[in-house]
Biopython code that builds the backbone (N, CA, C, O; Angstrom):
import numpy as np
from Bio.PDB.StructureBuilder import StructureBuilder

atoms = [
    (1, "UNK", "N", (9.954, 1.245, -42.080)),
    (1, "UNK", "CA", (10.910, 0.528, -41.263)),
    (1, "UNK", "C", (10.189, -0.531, -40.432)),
    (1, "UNK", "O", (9.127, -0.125, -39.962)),
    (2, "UNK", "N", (10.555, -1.960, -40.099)),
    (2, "UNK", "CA", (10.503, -2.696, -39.483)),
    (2, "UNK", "C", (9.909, -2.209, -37.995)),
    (2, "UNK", "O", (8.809, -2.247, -37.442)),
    (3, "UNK", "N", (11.176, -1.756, -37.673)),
    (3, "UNK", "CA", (11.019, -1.286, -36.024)),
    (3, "UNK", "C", (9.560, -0.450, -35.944)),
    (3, "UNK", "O", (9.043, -0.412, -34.827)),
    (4, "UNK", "N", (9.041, 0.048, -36.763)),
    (4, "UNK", "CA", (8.401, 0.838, -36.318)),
    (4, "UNK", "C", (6.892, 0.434, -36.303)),
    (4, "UNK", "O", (5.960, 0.920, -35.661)),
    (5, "UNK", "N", (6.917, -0.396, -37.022)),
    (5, "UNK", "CA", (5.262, -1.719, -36.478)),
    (5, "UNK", "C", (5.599, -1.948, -35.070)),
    (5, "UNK", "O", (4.480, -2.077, -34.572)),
    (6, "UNK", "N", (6.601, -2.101, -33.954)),
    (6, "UNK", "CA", (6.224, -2.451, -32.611)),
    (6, "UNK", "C", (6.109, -1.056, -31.713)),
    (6, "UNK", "O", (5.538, -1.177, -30.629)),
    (7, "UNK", "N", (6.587, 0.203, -32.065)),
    (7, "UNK", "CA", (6.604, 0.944, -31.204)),
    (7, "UNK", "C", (5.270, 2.136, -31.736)),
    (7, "UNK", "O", (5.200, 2.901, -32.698)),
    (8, "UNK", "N", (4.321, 1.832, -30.580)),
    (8, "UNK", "CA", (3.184, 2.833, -31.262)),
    (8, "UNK", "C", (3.761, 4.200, -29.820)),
    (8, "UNK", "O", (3.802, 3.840, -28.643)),
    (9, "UNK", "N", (4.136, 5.664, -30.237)),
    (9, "UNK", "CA", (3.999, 6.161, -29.414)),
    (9, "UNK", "C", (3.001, 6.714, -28.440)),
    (9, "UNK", "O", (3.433, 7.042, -27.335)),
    (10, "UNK", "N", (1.827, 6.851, -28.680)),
    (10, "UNK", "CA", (0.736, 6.986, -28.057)),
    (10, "UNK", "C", (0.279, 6.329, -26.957)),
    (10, "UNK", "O", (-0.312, 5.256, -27.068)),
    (11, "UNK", "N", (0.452, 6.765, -26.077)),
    (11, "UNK", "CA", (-0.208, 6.192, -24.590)),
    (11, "UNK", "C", (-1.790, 6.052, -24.708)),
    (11, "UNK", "O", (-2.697, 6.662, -25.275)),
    (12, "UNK", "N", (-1.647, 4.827, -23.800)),
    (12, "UNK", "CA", (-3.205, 4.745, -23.890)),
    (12, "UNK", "C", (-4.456, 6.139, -23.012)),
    (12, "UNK", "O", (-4.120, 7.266, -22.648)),
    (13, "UNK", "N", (-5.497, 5.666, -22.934)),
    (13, "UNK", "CA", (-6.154, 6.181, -22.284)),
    (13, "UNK", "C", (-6.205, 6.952, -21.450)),
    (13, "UNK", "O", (-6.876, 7.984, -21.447)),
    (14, "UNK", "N", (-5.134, 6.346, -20.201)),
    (14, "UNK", "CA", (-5.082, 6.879, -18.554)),
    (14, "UNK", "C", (-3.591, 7.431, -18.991)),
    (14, "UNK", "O", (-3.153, 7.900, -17.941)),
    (15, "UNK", "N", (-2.803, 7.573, -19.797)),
    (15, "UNK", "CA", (-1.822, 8.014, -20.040)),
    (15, "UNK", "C", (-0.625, 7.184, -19.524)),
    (15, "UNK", "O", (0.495, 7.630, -19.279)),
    (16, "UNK", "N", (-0.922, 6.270, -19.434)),
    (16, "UNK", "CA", (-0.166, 4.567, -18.456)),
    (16, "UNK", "C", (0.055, 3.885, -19.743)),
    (16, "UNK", "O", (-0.576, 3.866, -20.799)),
    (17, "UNK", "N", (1.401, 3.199, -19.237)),
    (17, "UNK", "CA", (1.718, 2.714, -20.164)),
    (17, "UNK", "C", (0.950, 0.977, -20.134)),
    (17, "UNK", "O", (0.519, 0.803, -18.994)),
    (18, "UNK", "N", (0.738, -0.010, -20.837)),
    (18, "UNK", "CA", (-0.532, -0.600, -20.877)),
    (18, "UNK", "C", (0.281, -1.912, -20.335)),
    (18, "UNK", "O", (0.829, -2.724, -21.080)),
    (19, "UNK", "N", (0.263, -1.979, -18.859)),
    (19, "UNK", "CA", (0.516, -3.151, -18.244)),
    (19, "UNK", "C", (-0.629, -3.793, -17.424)),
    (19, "UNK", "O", (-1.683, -3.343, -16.974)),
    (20, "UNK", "N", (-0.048, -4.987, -17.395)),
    (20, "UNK", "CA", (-1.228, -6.106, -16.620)),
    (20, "UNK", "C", (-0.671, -6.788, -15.499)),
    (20, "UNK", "O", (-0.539, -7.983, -15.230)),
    (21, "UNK", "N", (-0.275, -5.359, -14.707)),
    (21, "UNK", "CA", (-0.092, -5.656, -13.398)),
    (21, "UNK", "C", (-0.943, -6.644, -12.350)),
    (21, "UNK", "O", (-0.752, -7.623, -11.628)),
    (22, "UNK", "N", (-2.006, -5.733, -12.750)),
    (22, "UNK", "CA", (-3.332, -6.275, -11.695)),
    (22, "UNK", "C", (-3.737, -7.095, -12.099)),
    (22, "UNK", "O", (-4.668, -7.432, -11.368)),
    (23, "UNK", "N", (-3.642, -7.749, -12.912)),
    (23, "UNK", "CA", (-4.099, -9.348, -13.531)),
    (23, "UNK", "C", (-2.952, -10.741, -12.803)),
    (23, "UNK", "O", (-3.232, -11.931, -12.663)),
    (24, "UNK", "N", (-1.469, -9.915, -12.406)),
    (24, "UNK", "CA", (-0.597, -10.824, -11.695)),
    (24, "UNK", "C", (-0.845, -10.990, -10.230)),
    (24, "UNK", "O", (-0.074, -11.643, -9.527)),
    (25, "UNK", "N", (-2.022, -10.346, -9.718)),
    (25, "UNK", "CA", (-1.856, -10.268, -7.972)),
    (25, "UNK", "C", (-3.204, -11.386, -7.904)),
    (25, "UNK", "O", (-4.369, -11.199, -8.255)),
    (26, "UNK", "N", (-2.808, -12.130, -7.544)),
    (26, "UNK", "CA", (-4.047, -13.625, -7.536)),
    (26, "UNK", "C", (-5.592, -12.725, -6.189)),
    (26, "UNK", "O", (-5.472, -11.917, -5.268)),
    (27, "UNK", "N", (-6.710, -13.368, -6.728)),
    (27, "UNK", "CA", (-8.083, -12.505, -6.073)),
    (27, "UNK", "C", (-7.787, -12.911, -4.518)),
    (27, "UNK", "O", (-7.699, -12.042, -3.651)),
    (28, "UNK", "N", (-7.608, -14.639, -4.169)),
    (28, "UNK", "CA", (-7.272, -14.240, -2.750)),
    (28, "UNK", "C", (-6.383, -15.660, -2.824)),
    (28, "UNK", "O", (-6.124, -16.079, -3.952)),
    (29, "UNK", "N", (-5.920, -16.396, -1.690)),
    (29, "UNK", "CA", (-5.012, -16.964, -1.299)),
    (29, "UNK", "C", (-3.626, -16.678, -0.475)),
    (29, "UNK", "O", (-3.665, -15.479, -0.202)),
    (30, "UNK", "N", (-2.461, -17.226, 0.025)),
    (30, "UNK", "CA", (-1.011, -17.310, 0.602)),
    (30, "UNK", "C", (-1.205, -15.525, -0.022)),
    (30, "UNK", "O", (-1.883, -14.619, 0.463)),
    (31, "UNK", "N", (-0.384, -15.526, -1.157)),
    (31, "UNK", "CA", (0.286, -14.559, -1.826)),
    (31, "UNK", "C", (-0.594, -12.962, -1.419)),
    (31, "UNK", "O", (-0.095, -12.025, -0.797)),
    (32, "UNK", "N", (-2.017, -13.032, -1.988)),
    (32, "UNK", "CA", (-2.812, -12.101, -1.734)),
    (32, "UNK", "C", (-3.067, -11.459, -0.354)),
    (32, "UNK", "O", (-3.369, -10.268, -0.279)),
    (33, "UNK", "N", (-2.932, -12.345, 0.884)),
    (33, "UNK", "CA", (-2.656, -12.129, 1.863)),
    (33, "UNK", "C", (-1.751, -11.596, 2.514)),
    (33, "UNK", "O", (-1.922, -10.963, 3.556)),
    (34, "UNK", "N", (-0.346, -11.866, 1.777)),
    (34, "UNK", "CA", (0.879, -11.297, 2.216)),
    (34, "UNK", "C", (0.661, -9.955, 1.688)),
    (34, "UNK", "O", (0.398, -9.099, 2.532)),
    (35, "UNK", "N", (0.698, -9.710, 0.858)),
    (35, "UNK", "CA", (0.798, -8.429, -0.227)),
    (35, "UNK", "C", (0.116, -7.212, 0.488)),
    (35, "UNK", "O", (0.438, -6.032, 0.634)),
    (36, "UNK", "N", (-1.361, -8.263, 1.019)),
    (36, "UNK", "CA", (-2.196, -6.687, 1.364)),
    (36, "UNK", "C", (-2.183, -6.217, 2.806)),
    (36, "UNK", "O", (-2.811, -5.311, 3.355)),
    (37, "UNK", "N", (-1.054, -7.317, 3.391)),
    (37, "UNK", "CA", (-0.471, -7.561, 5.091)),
    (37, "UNK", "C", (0.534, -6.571, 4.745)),
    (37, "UNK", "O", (0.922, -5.916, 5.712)),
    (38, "UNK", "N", (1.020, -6.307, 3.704)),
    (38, "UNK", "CA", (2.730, -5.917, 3.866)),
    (38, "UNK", "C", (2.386, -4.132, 3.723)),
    (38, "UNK", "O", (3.039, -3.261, 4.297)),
    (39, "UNK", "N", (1.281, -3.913, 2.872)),
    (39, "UNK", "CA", (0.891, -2.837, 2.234)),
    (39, "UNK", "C", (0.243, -1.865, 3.949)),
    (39, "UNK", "O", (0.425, -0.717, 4.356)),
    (40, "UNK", "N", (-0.167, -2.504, 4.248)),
    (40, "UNK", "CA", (-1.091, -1.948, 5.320)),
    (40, "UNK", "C", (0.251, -2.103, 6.267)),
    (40, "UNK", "O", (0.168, -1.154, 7.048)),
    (41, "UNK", "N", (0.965, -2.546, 6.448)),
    (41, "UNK", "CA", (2.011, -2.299, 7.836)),
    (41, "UNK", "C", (3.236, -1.250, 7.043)),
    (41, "UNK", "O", (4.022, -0.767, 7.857)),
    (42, "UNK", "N", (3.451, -0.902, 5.760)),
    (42, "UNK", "CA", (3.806, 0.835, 5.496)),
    (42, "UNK", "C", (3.339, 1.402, 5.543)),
    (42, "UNK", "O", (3.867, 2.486, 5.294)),
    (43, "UNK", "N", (1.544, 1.443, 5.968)),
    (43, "UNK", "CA", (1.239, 2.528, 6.075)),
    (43, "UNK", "C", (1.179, 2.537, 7.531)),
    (43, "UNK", "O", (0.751, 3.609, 7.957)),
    (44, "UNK", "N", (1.424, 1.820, 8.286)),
    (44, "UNK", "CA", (1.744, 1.732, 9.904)),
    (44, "UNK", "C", (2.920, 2.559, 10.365)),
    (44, "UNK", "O", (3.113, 3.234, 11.376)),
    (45, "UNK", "N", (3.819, 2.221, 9.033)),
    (45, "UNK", "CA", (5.421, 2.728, 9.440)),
    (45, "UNK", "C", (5.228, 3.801, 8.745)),
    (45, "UNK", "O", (5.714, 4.703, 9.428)),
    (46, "UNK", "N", (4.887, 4.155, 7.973)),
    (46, "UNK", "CA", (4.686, 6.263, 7.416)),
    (46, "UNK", "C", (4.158, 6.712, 8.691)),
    (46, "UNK", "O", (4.607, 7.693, 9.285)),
    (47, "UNK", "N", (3.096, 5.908, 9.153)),
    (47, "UNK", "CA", (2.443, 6.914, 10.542)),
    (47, "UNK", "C", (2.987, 6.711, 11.688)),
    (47, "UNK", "O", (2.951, 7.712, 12.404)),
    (48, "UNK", "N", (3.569, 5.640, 12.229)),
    (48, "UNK", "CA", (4.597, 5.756, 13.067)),
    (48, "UNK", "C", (5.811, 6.608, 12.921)),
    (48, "UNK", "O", (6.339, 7.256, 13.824)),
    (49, "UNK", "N", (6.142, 6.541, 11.838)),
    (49, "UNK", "CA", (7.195, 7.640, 11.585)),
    (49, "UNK", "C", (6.729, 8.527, 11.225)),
    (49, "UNK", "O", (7.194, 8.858, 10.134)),
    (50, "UNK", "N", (5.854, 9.272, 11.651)),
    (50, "UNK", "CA", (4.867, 11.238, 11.475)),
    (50, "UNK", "C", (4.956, 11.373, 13.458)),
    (50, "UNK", "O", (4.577, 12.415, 13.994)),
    (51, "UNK", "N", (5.437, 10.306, 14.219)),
    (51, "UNK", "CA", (5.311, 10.884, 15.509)),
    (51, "UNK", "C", (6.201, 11.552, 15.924)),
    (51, "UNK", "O", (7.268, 10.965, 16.107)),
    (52, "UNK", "N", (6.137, 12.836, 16.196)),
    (52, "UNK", "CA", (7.269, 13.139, 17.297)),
    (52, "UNK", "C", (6.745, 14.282, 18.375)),
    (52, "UNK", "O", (5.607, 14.383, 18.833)),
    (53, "UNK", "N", (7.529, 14.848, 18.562)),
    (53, "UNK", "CA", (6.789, 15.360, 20.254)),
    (53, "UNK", "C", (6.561, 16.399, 19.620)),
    (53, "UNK", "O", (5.461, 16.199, 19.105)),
    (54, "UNK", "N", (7.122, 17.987, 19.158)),
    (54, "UNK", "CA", (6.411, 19.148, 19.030)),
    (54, "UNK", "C", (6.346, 18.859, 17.519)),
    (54, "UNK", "O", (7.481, 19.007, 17.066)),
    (55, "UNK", "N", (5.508, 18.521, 16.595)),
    (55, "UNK", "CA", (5.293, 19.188, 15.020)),
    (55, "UNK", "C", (4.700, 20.131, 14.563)),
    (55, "UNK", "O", (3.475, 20.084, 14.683)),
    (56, "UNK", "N", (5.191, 21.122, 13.997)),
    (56, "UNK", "CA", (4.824, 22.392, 13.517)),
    (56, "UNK", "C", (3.519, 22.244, 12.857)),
    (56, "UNK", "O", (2.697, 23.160, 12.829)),
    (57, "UNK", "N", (3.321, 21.043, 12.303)),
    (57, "UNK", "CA", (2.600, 21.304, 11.005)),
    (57, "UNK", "C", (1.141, 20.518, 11.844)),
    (57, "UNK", "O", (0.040, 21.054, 11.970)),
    (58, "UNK", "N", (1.458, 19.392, 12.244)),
    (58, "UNK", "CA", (0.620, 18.318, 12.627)),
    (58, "UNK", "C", (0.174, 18.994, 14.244)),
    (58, "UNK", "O", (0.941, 19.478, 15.076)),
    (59, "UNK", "N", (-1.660, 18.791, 14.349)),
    (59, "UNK", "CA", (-1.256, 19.124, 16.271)),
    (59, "UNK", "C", (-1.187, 17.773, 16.976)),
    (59, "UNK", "O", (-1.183, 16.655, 16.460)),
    (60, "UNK", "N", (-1.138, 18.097, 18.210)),
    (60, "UNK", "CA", (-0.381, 17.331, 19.060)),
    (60, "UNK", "C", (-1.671, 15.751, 18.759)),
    (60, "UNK", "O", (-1.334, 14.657, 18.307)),
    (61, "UNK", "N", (-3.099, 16.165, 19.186)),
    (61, "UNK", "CA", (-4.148, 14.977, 18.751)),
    (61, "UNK", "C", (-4.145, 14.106, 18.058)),
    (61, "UNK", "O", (-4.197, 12.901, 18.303)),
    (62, "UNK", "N", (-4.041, 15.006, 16.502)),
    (62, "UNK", "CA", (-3.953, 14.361, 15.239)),
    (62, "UNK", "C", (-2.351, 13.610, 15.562)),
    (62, "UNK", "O", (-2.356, 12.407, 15.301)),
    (63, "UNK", "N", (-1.393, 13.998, 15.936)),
    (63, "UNK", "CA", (-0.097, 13.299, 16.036)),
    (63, "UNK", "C", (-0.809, 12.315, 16.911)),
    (63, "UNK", "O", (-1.805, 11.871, 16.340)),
    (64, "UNK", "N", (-0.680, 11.979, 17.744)),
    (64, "UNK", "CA", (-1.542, 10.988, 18.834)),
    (64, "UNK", "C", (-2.484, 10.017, 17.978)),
    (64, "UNK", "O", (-2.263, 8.806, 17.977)),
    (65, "UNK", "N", (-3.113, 10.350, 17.544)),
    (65, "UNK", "CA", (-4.319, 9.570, 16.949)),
    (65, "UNK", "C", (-3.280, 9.026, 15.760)),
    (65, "UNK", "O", (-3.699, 7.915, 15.434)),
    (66, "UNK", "N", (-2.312, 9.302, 15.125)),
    (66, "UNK", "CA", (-2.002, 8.616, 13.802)),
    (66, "UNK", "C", (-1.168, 7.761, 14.423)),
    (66, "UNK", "O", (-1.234, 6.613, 13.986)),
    (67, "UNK", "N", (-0.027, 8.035, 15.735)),
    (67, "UNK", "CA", (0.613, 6.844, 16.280)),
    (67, "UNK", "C", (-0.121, 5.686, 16.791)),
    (67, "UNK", "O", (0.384, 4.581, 16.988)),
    (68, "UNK", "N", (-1.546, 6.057, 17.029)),
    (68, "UNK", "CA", (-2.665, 5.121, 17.516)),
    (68, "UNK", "C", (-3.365, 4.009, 16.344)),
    (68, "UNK", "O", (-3.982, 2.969, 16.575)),
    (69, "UNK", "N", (-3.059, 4.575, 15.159)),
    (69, "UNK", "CA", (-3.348, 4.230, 14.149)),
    (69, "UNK", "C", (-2.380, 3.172, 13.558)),
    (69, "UNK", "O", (-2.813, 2.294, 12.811)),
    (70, "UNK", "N", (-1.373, 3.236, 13.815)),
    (70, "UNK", "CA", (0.065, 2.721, 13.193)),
    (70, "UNK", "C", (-0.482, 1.159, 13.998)),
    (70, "UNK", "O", (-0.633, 0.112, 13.367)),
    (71, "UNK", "N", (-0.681, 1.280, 15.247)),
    (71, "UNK", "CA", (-0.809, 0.295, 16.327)),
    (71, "UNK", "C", (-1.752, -0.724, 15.611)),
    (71, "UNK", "O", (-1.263, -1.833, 15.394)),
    (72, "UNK", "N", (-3.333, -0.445, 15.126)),
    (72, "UNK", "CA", (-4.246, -0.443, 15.103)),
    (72, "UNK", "C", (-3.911, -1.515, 13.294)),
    (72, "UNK", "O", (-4.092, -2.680, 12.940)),
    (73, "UNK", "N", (-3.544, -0.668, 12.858)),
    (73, "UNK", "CA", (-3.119, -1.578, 11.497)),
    (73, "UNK", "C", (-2.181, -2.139, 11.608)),
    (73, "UNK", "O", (-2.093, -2.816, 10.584)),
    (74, "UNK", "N", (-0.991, -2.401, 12.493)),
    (74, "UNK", "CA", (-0.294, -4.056, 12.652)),
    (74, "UNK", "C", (-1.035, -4.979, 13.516)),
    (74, "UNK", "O", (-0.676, -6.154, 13.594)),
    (75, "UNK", "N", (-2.072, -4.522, 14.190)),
    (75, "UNK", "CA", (-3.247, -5.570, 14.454)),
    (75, "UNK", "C", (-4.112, -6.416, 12.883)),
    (75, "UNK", "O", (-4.284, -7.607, 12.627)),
    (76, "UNK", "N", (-4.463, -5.232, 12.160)),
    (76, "UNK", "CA", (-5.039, -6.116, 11.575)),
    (76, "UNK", "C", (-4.356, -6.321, 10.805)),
    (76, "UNK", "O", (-4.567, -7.469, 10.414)),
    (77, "UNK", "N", (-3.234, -5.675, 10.050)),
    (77, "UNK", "CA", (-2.205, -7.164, 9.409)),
    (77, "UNK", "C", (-1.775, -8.305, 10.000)),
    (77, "UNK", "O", (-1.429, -9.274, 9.323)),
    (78, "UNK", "N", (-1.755, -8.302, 11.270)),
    (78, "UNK", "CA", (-1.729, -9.514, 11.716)),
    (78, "UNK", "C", (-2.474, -10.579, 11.476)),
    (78, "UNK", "O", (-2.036, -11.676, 11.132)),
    (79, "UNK", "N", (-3.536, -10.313, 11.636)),
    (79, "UNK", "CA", (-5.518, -10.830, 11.670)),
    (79, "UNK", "C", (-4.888, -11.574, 9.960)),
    (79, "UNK", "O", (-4.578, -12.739, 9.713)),
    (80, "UNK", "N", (-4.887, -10.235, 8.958)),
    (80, "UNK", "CA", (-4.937, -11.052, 7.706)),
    (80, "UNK", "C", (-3.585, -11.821, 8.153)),
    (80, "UNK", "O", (-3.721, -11.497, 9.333)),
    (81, "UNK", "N", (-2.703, -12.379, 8.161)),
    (81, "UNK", "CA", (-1.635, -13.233, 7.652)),
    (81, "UNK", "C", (-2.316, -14.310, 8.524)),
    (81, "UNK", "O", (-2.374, -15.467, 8.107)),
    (82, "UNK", "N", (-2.723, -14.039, 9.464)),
    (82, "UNK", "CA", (-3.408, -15.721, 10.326)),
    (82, "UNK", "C", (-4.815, -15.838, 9.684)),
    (82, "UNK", "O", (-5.530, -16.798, 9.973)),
    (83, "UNK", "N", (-5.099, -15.175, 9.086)),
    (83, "UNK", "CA", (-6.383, -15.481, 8.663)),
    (83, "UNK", "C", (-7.704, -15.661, 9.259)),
    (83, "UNK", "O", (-8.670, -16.398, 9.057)),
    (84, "UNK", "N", (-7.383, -14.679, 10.104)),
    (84, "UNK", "CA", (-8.096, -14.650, 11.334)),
    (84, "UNK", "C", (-8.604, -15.707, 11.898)),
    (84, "UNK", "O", (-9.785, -16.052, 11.933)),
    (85, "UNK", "N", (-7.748, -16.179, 12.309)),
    (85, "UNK", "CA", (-7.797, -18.191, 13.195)),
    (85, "UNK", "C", (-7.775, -17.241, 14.744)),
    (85, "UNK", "O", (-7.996, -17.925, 15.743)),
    (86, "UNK", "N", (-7.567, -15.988, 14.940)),
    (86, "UNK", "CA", (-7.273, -16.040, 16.556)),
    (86, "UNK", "C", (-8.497, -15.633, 16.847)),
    (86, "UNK", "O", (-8.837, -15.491, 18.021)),
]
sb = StructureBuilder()
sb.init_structure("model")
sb.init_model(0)
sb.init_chain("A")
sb.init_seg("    ")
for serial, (resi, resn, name, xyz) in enumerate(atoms, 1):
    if name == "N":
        sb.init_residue(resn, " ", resi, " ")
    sb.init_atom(name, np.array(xyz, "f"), 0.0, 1.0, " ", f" {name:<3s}", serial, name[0])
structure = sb.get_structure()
């Protein structure tokens, strides 16, 4: 059958299917800057959002220190989108 020269079922290697994602994110410039600004301020907002006053799981420090953290990386996403001009 025709169809069946395009569909090889076998995954590659890493068991991923074989995209060239990382070949579309340019090494640096505008774009590269935004991307790795935007990436680093969710991980601001996952750890801002892990604060709350009693957590069972988390102690009170480690809660403290990760809301300190949240702070700490919308600083330096900031830094990257200005490009550190300040």
């Amino acid at each position: 059958m025709p169809e069946d020269i395009f569909y090889d079922p076998t995954p590659d290697v890493h068991g991923l299917p074989d995209l060239q994602v990382a070949a579309m994110i340019p090494r640096k410039g505008w774009l590269r800057r935004q991307l790795e600004s935007a990436l680093i301020l969710l991980a601001a907002w996952i750890l801002g959002g892990r604060n709350v006053t009693r957590s069972p799981v988390v102690s009170r420090r480690d809660n403290n220190e990760m809301f300190e953290m949240g702070w700490e990386l919308r600083a330096i996403a900031r830094r990257i989108r200005k490009q550190y001009s300040e």
